[in-house]
BAFIVO-365176 format. One record per residue (C-alpha): residue number from 0; x, z negated, y. Coordinates in steps of 0.1 Angstrom, whole numbers, plus 5000, padded with zeros to 4 digits. Last residue first. Example, Ala and Ser with C-alpha at 12.3 -4.5 7.8 and 13.67 -1.06 7.14 Angstrom:
ATOM, resi, xx, zz, yy
ATOM, 1, 5137, 4929, 4989;
ATOM, 0, 5123, 4922, 4955;
This chain:
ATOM, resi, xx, zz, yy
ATOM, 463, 2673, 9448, 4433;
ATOM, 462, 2683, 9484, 4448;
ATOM, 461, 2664, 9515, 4449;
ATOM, 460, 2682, 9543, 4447;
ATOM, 459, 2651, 9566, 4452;
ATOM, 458, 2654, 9582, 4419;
ATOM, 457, 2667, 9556, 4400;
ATOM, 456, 2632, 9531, 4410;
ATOM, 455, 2614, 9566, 4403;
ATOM, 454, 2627, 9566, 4369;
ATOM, 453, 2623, 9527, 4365;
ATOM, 452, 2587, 9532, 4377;
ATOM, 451, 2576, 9560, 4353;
ATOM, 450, 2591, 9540, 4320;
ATOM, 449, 2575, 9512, 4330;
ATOM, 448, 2539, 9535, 4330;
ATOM, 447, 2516, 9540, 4366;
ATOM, 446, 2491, 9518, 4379;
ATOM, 445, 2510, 9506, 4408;
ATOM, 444, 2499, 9471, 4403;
ATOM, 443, 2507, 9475, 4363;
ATOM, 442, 2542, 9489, 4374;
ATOM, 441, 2549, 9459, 4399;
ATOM, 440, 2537, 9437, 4369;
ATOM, 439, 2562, 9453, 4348;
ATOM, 438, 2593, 9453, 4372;
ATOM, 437, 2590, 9419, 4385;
ATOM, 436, 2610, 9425, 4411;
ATOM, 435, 2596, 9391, 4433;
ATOM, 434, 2561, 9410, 4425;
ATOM, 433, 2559, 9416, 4467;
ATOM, 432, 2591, 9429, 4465;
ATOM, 431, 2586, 9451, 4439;
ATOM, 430, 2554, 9465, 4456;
ATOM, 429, 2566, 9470, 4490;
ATOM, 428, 2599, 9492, 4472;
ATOM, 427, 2571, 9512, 4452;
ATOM, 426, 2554, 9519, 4484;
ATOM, 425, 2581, 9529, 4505;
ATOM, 424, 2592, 9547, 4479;
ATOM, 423, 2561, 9564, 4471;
ATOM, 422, 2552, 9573, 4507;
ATOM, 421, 2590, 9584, 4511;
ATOM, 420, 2584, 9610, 4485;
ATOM, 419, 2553, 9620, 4496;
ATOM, 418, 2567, 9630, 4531;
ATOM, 417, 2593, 9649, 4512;
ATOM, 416, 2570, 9668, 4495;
ATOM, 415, 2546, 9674, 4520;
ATOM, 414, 2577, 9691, 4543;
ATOM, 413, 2586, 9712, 4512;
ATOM, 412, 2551, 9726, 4505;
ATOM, 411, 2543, 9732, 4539;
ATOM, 410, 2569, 9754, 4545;
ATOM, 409, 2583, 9756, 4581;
ATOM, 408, 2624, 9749, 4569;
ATOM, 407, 2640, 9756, 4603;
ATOM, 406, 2658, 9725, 4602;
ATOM, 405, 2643, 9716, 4637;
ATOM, 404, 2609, 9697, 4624;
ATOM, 403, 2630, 9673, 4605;
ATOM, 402, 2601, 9652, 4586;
ATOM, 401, 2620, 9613, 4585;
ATOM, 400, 2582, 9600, 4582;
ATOM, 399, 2568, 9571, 4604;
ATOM, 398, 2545, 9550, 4589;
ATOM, 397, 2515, 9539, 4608;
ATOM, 396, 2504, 9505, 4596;
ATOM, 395, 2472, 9510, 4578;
ATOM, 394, 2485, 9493, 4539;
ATOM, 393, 2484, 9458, 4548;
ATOM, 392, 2450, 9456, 4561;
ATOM, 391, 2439, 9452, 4596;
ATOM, 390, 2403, 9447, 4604;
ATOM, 389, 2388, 9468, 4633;
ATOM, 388, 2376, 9452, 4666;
ATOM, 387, 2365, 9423, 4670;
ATOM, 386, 2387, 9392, 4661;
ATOM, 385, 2397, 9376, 4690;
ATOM, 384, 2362, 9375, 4706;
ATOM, 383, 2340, 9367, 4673;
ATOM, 382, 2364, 9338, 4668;
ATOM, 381, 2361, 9326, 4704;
ATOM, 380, 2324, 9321, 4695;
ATOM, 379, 2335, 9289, 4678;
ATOM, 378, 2336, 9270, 4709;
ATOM, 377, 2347, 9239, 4721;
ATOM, 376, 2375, 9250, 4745;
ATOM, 375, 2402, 9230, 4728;
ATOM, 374, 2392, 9226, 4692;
ATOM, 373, 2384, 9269, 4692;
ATOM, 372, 2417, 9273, 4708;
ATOM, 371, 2435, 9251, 4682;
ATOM, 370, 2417, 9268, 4654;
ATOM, 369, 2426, 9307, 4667;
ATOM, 368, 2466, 9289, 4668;
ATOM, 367, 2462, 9279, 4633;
ATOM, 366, 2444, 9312, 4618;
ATOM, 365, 2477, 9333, 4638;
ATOM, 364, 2500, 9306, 4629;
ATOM, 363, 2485, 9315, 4589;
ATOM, 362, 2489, 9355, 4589;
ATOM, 361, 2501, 9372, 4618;
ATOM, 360, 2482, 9400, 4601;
ATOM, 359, 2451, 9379, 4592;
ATOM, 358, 2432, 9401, 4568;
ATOM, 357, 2397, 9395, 4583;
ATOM, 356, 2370, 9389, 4557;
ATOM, 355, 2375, 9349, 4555;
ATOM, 354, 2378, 9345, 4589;
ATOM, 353, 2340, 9360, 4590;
ATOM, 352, 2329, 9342, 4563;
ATOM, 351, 2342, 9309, 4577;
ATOM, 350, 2319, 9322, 4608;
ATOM, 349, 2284, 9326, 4583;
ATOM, 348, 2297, 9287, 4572;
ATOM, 347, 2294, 9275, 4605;
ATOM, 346, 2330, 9256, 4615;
ATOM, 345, 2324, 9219, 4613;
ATOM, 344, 2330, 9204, 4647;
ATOM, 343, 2357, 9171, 4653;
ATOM, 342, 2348, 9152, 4685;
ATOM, 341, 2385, 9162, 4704;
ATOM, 340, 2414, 9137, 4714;
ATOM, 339, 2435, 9164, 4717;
ATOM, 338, 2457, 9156, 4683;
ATOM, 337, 2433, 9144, 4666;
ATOM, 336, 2411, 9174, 4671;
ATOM, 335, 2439, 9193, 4671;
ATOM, 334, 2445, 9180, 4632;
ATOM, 333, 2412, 9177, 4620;
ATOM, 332, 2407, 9213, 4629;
ATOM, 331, 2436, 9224, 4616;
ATOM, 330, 2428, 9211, 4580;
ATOM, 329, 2396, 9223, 4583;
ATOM, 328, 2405, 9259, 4586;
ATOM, 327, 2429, 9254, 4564;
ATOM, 326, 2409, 9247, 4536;
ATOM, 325, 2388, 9275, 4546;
ATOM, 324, 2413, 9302, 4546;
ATOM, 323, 2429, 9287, 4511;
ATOM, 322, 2408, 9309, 4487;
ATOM, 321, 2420, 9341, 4513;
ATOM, 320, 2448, 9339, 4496;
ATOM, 319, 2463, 9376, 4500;
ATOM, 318, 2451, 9379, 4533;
ATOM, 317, 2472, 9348, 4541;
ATOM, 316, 2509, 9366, 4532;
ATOM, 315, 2525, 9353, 4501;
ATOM, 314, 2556, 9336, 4506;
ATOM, 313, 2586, 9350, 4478;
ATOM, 312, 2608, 9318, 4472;
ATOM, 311, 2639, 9332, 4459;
ATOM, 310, 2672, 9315, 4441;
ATOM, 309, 2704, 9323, 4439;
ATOM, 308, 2698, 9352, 4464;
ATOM, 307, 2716, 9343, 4491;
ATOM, 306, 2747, 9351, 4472;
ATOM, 305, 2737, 9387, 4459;
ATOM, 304, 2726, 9393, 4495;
ATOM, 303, 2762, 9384, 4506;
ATOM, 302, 2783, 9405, 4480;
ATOM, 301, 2762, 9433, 4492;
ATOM, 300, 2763, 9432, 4527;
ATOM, 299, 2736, 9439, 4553;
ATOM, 298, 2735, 9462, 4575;
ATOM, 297, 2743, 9492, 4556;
ATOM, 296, 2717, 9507, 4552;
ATOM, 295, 2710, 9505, 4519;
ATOM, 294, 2711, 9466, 4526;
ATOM, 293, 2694, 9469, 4552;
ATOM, 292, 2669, 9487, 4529;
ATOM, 291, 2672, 9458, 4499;
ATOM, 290, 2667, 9430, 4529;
ATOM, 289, 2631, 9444, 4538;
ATOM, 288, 2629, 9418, 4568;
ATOM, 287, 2611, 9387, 4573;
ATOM, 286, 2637, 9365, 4561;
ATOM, 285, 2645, 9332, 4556;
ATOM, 284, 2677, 9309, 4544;
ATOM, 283, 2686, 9276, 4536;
ATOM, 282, 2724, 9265, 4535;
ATOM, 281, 2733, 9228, 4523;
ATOM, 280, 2758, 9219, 4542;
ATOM, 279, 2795, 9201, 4535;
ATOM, 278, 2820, 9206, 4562;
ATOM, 277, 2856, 9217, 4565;
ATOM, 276, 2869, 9237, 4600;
ATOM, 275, 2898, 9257, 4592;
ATOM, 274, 2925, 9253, 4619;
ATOM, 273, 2928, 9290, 4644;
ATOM, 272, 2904, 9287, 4675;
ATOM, 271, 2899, 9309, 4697;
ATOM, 270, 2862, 9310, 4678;
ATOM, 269, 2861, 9283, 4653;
ATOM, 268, 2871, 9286, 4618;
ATOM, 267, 2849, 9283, 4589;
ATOM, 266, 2851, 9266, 4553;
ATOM, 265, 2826, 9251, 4528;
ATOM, 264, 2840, 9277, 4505;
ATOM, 263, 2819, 9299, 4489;
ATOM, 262, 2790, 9301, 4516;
ATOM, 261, 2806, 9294, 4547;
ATOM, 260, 2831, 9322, 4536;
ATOM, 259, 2801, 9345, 4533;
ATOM, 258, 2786, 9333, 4564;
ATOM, 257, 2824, 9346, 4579;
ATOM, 256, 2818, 9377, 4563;
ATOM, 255, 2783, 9384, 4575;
ATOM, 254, 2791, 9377, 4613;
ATOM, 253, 2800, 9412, 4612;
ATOM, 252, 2771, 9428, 4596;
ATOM, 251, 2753, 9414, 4627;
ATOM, 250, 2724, 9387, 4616;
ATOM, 249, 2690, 9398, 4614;
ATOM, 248, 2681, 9395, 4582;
ATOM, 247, 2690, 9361, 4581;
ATOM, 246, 2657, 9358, 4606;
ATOM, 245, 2656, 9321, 4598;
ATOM, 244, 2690, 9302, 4590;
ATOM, 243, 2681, 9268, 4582;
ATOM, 242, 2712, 9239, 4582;
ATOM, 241, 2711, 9214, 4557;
ATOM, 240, 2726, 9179, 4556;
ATOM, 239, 2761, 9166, 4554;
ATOM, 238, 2771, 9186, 4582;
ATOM, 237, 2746, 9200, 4605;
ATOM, 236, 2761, 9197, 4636;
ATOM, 235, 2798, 9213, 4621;
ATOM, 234, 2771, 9241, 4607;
ATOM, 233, 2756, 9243, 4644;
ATOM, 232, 2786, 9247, 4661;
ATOM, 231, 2810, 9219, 4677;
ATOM, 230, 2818, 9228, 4715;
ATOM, 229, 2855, 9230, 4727;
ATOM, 228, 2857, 9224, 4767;
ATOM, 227, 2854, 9249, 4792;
ATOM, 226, 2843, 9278, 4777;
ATOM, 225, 2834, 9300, 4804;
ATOM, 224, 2852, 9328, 4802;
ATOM, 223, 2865, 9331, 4764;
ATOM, 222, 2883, 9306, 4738;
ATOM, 221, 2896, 9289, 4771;
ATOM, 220, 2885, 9254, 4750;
ATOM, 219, 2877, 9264, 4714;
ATOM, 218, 2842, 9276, 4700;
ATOM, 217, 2818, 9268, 4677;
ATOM, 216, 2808, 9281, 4643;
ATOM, 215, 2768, 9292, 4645;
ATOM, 214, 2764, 9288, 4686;
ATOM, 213, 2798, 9306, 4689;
ATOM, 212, 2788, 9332, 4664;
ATOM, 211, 2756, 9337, 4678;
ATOM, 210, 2763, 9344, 4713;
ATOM, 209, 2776, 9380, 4714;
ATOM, 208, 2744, 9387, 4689;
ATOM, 207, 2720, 9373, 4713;
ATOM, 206, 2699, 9343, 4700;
ATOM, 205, 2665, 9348, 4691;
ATOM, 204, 2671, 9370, 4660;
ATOM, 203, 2692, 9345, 4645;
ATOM, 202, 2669, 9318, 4649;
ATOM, 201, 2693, 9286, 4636;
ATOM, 200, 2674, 9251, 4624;
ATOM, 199, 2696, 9221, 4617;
ATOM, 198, 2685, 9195, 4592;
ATOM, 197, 2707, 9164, 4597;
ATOM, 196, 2710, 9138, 4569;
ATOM, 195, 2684, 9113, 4557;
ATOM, 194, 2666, 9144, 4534;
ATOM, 193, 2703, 9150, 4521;
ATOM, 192, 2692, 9141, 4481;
ATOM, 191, 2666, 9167, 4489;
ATOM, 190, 2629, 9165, 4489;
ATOM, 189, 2623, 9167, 4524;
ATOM, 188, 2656, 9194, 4527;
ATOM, 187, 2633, 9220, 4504;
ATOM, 186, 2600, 9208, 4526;
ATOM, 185, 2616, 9217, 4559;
ATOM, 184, 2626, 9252, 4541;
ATOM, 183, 2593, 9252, 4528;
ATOM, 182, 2577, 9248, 4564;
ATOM, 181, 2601, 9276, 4582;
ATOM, 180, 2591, 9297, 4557;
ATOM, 179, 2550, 9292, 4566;
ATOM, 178, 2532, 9324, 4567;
ATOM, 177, 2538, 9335, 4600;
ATOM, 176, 2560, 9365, 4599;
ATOM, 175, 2560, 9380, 4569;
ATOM, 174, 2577, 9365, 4533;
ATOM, 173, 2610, 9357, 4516;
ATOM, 172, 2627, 9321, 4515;
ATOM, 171, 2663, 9325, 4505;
ATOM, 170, 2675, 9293, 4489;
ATOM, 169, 2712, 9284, 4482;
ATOM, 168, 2716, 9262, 4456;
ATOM, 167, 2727, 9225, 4460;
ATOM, 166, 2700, 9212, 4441;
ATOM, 165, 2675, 9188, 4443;
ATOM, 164, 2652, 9205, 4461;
ATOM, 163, 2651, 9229, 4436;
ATOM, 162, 2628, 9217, 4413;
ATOM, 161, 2602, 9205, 4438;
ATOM, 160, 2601, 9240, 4455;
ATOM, 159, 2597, 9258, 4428;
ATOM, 158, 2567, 9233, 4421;
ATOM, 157, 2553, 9241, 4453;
ATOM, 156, 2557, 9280, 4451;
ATOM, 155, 2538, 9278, 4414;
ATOM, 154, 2507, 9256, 4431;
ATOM, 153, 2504, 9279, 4465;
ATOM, 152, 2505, 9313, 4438;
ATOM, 151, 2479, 9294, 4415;
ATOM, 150, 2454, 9284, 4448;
ATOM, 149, 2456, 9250, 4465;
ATOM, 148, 2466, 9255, 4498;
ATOM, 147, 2480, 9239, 4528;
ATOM, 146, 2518, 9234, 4533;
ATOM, 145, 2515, 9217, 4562;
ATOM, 144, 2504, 9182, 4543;
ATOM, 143, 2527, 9187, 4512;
ATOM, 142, 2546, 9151, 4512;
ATOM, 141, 2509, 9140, 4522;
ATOM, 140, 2493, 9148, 4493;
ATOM, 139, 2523, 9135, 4471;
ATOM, 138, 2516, 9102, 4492;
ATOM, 137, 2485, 9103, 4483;
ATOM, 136, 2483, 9112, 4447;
ATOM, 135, 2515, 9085, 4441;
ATOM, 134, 2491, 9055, 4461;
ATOM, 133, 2461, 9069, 4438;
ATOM, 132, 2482, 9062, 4404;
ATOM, 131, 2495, 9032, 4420;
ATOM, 130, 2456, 9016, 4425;
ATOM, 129, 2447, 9029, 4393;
ATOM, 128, 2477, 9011, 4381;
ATOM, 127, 2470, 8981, 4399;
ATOM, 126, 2428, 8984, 4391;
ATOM, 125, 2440, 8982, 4351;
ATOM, 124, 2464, 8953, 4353;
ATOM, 123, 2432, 8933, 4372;
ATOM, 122, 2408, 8944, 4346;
ATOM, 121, 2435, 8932, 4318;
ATOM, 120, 2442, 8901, 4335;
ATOM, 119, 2407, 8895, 4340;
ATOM, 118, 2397, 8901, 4303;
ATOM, 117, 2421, 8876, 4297;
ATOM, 116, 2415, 8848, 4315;
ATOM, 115, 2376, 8854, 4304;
ATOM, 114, 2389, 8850, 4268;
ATOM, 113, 2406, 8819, 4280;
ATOM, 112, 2369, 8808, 4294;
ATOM, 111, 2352, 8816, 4260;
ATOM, 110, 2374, 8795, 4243;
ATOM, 109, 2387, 8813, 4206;
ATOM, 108, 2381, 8811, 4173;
ATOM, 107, 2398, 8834, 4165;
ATOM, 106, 2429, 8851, 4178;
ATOM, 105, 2433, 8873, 4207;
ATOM, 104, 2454, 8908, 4208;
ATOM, 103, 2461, 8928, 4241;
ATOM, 102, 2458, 8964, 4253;
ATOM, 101, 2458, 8984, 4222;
ATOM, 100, 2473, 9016, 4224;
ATOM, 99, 2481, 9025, 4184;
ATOM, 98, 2514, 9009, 4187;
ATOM, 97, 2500, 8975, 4198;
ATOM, 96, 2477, 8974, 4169;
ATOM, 95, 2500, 8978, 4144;
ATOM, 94, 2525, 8953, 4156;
ATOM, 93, 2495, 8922, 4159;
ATOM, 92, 2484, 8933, 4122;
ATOM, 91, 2519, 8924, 4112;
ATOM, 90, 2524, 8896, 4128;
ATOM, 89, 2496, 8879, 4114;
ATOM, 88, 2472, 8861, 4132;
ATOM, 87, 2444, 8864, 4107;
ATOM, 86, 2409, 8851, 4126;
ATOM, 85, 2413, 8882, 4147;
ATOM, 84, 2402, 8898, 4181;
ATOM, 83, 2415, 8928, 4193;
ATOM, 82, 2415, 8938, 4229;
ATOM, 81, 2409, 8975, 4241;
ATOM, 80, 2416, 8994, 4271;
ATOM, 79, 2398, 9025, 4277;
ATOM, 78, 2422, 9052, 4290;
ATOM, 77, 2431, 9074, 4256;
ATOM, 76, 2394, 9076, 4262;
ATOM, 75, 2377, 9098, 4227;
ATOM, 74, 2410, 9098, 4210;
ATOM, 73, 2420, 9066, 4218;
ATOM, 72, 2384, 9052, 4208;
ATOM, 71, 2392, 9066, 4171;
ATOM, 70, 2422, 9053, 4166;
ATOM, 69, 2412, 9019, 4174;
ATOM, 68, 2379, 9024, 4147;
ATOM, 67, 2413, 9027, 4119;
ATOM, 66, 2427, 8995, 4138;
ATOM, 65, 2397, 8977, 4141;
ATOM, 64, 2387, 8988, 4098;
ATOM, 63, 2362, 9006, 4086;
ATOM, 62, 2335, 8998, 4060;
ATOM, 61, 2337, 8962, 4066;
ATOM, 60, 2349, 8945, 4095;
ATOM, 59, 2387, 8929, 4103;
ATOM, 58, 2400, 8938, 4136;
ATOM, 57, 2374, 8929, 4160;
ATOM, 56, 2373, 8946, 4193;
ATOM, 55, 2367, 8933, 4225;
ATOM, 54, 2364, 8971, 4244;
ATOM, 53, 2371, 8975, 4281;
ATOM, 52, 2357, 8994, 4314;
ATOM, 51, 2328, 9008, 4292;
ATOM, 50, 2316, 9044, 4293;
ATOM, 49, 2295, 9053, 4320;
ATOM, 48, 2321, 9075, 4341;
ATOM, 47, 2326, 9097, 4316;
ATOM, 46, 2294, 9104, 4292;
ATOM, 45, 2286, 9079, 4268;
ATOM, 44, 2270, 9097, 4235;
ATOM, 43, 2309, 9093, 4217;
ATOM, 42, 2310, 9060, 4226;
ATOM, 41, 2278, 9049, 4217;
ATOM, 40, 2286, 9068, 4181;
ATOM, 39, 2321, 9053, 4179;
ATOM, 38, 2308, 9017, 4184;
ATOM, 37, 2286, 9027, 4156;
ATOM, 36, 2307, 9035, 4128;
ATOM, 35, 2330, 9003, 4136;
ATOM, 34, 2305, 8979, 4131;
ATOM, 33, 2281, 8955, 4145;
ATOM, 32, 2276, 8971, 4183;
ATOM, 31, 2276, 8953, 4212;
ATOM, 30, 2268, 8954, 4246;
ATOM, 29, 2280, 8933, 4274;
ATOM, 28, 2275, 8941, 4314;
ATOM, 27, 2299, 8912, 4330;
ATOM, 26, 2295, 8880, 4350;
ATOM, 25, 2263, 8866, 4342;
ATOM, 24, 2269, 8876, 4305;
ATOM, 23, 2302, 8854, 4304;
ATOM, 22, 2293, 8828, 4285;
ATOM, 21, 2263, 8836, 4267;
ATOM, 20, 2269, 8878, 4258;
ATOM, 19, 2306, 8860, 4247;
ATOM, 18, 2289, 8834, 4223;
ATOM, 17, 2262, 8859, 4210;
ATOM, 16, 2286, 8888, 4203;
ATOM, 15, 2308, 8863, 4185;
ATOM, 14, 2275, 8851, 4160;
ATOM, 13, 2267, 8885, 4159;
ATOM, 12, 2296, 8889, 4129;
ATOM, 11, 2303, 8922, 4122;
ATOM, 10, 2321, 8926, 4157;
ATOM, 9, 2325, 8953, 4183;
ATOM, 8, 2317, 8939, 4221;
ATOM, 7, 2316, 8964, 4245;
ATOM, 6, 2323, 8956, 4279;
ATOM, 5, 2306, 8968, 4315;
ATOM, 4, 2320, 8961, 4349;
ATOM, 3, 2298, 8974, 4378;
ATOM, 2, 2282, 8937, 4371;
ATOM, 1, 2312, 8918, 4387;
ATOM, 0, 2295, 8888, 4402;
């Protein structure tokens, strides 16, 4: 018996309310109403999620028509699926109500049982698609289940991700240690047409700089002491797929030029060795480093950070969504628990406050490694233990000045000035980057006029 299921049943004539109330009461809810004005107003006073699962709707009633009182359902459940009944069959009726969302048409008389038929056809279409509709959520959930977070900035970095995926632009992903680059960049070959290909992960601050160009291109035979037979490199490993440079900014300025060449034409040599070496990668980058000061610097070059940057994923670091501390938080816990074979334990909501009021400098592996110690040792308390002392914010680092105390020059007025100066520039230069160089909203942050911050972005030399 399928009373959850409730139909409406929308005819002048009682007679056909009677007859389908009779033959198929015991299985369904029915109501009826006698015209079209009335329908609407039980409609309209139905909340969702008491409304009808389908409306039998007749098409020809006084005062207003089925197809005018089918507009009017659409708009109040563009959902609800409606069947229109009919003792004129004609074509034209059966077009019109098709285009304005109707689900099926009937003609009178008709058997009660074929009407059942079709009532469970529709019921049975309907739970498919809901069915489908919750399959897509899932698996969507799922494509996304270590990137945790629902708030706007989690949302907008998601999407980016989804619509260039498909691309063959280079990606730089941006953001402090911690906070998940190595994740999107797993995320950004996930979704891309090379997902079944390789994806090849290379630290460049883990591996020694005399090393890194033979673990990046590969070496010859004899090509040094040592290299007894010739070794592929990482980008020949990762060919046809996508290989992930983290710590870019850490890569010597003279391994640069030969990423450069990687990067506009799909070409390297080996070391000792002298053919060109042809592959076909998709290149994904991350940084933790203030790129537009190495690059100042000199140790990083330009041509190169204008080429990683076709396209910029800026991470935001935990403390600035703390909304997502306590999604996380279960999210890891469910996680180790599984994974140990641990009795999952709610965290105490006065300890969620307490992660949610520290600023988590090693941002969301810090949170997921506190989580794994709590699942493994059974107790909360090691919160309270890790995180005494006094909460870090972004702005308490110590900041070293270049102050010369040697030039001679003892006045206070010059030695505060320059300090100053480099406050604001360090400042301005944390702010643009953490507004992706959104130049107004970096102004607005800094409470200070566009006008002010393109003169002090000129007078620092500071480089977008």
């Amino acid at each position: 018996m399928e009373s959850s299921v409730k139909i409406l049943v929308v005819d002048d004539d009682p007679k056909v309310s009677w007859i389908i109330s009779e033959g198929l009461g015991e299985e369904y809810e029915i109501d009826a109403a006698q015209d079209g004005q009335e329908a609407i107003s039980y409609l309209t006073k139905k909340p969702i999620g008491t409304r009808p699962d389908l409306v039998l709707l007749d098409i020809k009633m006084p005062g207003q028509s089925g197809l005018e009182v089918l507009d009017k359902i659409k708009k109040i459940d563009s959902s609800l699926d409606v069947i229109m009944l009919s003792g004129h069959g004609e074509t034209q009726n059966i077009v019109e109500s098709i285009k304005k969302g109707a689900t099926e048409f009937i003609n009178k008389p008709f058997d009660v049982k074929e009407l059942e038929i079709h009532i469970r056809t529709v019921l049975e279409k309907k739970k498919l698609i809901k069915e489908l509709s919750d399959l897509k959520k899932k698996m969507r959930e799922n494509q996304y289940e270590d990137l945790i977070g629902d708030t706007e900035e989690m949302i907008k970095i998601k999407n980016v991700v989804e619509q260039v995926a498909p691309s063959e632009l280079t990606v730089l992903i941006r953001g402090e240690s911690g906070t998940g680059k190595e994740i999107i960049a797993r995320m950004i070959h996930r979704f891309s047409p090379r997902k079944r290909e390789p994806f090849v992960k290379v630290n460049c601050a883990a591996i020694p700089r005399e090393l890194l160009e033979a673990e990046l291109f590969g070496y010859e035979k004899g090509a040094f002491t040592g290299a007894n037979k010739t070794k592929p490199g990482r980008f020949e490993v990762a060919n046809k797929g996508t290989i992930f440079l983290d710590e870019i900014g850490d890569m010597p300025i003279e391994l640069q030029t030969k990423l450069l060449q990687v990067l506009e034409h799909q070409e390297f040599v080996r070391v000792g060795g002298i053919n060109n070496i042809h592959i076909d990668v998709r290149i994904v980058c991350a940084t933790n480093r203030n790129l537009e000061e190495a690059l100042q610097n000199n140790r990083m070059r330009d041509d190169l950070y204008y080429r990683l940057n076709e396209i910029t994923i800026q991470l935001p670091p935990l403390r600035e969504r703390k909304d997502d501390i306590s999604l996380l938080v279960n999210h890891f816990l469910q996680k180790y628990s599984l994974l140990y074979d641990k009795k999952p334990k709610a965290i105490r909501q006065e300890t969620m406050k307490h992660l949610c009021a520290y600023s988590w400098p090693g941002n969301v592996r810090q949170l997921e490694n506190l989580i794994k110690q709590i699942v493994v040792r059974g107790d909360e308390h090691i919160i309270y233990e890790s995180l005494k002392g006094p909460i870090p914010t972004p702005f308490n680092q110590q900041v070293t000045l270049p102050i010369n105390y040697d030039d001679g020059d003892f006045k206070l007025k010059n030695k505060v000035g320059k300090a100053v100066a480099e406050i604001e520039k360090n400042l301005i230069n944390r702010v643009l980057m953490k507004t992706n160089w959104n130049r107004r909203k970096a102004a607005k942050l800094l409470d200070i006029s566009y006008r002010s911050l393109l003169y002090k972005i000129k007078e620092y030399k500071i480089i977008d």
